[in-house]
N, C-alpha and C positions, 0 to 999 in steps of 0.2 A: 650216770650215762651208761647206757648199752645196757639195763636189766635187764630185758630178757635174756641177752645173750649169758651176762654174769652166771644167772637163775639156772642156766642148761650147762654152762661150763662146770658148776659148784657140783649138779648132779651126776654128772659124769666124771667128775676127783670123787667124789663119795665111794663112787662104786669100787674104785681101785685099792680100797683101803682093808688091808687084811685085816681079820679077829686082833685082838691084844695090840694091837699097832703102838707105835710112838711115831706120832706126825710134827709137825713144824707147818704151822700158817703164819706167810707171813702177812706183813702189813697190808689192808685195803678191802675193800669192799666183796671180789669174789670170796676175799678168805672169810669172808665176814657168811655169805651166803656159802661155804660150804659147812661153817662152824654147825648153823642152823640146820645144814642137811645132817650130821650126826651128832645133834643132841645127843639123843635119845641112844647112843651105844656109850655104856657103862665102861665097856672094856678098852678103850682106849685112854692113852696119855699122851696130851694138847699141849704142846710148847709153843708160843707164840708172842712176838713184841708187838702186837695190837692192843690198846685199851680197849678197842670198843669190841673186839670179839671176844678179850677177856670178858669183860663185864658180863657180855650173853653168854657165856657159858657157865659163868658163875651162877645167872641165876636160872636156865633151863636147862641143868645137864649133871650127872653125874659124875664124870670124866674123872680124871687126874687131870689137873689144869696146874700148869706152871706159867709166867712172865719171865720173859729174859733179864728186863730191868734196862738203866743204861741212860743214855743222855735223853732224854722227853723230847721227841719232834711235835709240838703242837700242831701243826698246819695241818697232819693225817692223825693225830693221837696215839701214835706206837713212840718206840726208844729206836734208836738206833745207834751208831759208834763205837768203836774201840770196845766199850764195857760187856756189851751187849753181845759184840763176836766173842769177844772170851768166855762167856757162859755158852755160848752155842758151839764152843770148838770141845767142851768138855764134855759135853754128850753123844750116844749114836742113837741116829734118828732113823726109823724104819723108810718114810716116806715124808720130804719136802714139799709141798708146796710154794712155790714163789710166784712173789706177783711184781711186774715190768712195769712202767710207766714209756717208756721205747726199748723197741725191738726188731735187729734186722735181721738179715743175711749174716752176718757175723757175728752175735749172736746178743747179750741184751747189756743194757747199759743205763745210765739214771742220768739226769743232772744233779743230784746230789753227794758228793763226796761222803758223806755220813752212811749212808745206806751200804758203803760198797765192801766195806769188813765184815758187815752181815749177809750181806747175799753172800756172798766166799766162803765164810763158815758155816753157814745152813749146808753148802756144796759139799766141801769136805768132809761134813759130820753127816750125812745122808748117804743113804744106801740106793735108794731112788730117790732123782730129783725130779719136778715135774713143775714146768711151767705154766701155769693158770691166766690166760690173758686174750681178750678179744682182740680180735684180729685190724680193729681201729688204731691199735697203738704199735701196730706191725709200718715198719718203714720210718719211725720217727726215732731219733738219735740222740741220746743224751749226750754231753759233756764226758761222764766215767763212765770206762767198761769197766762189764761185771766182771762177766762168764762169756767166754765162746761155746759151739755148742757142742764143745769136746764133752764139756761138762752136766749135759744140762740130759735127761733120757727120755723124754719126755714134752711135748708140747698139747696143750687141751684148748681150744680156741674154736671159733666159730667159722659157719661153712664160709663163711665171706672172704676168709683170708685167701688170696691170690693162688692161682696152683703154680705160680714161678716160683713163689715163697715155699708152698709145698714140697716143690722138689728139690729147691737147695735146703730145706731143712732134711729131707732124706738121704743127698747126697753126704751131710753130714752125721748120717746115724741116726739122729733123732723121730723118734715115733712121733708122729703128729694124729690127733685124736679130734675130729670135728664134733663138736658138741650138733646133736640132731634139730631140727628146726622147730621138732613141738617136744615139750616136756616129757620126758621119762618117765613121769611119775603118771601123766595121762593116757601114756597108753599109742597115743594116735602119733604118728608123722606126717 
C-alpha cells in the first residue's frame, strides 16, 4: 500500500545519510525501499531486524550488514523483544530510521507489545531519529506507546499529511520533511 509514496519517502531518508554512517532500518517496507536506495554505498554499516531487507542487501550491496536477532515476528518477517532491544541498546547508531504502523499528535505507538523495547532502544542508541511513514497511518492509534515526540527529530512522510498534524508536529520540535510528489531521482515535480 501507498508505493509511490513509500518510493519518494525511501529517497528522501537516503539523501540524509552521512559518508561512513551507521543506520538502523527498522522493520517494513519503506525500510525495505530505502535499503535498495543505498545499495550501492560500500561505506556504510546497516543494522536492522528486517529478514527481508536483510536478505536484499546481502545479496546487492556491499555494506556492513548486521541482524539484531531476537524473537521471529513471522507476520512482517523481522525479530522483535527483549533480545533484540538488548543488542540495539549496545550500540550508537548514527541515524534511525523507524517505521509506525499509528501515529498521532502525541506521538507513535504499535498494537504490538513486542515491538516496543525496540523502538525504545533504536531511540536511545541514535543520534538522530527519523520517522519514515506515510501520512495514511497518521491519526490511527495502537494499543502501546512508543515514543512521544520528545524523542523522535525528525518526520519524512508525504504531502497528504494534514497541515493540523504539521503544526503540532512543529510545536513539538519535530522537523517534518514532505517527500515531493514526483521522484527525486526524475528530475521533474
Amino acid at each position: 500500500l501507498q508505493h509511490s509514496e513509500k518510493e519518494r519517502i525511501a529517497e528522501m531518508a537516503a539523501t540524509l545519510i552521512p559518508e561512513g554512517a551507521t543506520i538502523y532500518l527498522d522493520a517494513g517496507t519503506t525500510s525495505l525501499a530505502i535499503a535498495e536506495k543505498i545499495a550501492a554505498r560500500a561505506d556504510l554499516m546497516v543494522i536492522t531486524n528486517d529478514f527481508v531487507v536483510a536478505a536484499y542487501l546481502i545479496q546487492n550491496s556491499t555494506c556492513q550488514l548486521y541482524h539484531t536477532g531476537g524473537q521471529v515476528i513471522r507476520e512482517n518477517q523481522s525479530c522483535a523483544g527483549e533480545a533484540t532491544a538488548h543488542f540495539l541498546r549496545n550500540l550508537h547508531l548514527d541515524v534511525a530510521f523507524l517505521s509506525a504502523s499509528s501515529w498521532d499528535g502525541q506521538g507513535i505507538s504499535t498494537p504490538s507489545e513486542q515491538k516496543v523495547p525496540v523502538k525504545r532502544a533504536v531511540v536511545e542508541s541514535a543520534a538522530t531519529r527519523i520517522l519514515i511513514c506515510d501520512s495514511s497511518k497518521y491519526g490511527k492509534v495502537g494499543t502501546f506507546n512508543v515514543v512521544g515526540w520528545d524523542a523522535i527529530d525528525q518526520v519524512i512522510t508525504d504531502e497528504q499529511l494534514p497541515q493540523s498534524a504539521r503544526e503540532a508536529l512543529a510545536q513539538h520540535g519535530v522537523r517534518v520533511t514532505m517527500a515531493p510528489l514526483a521522484s527525486l531521482a526524475s528530475g521533474v515535480e
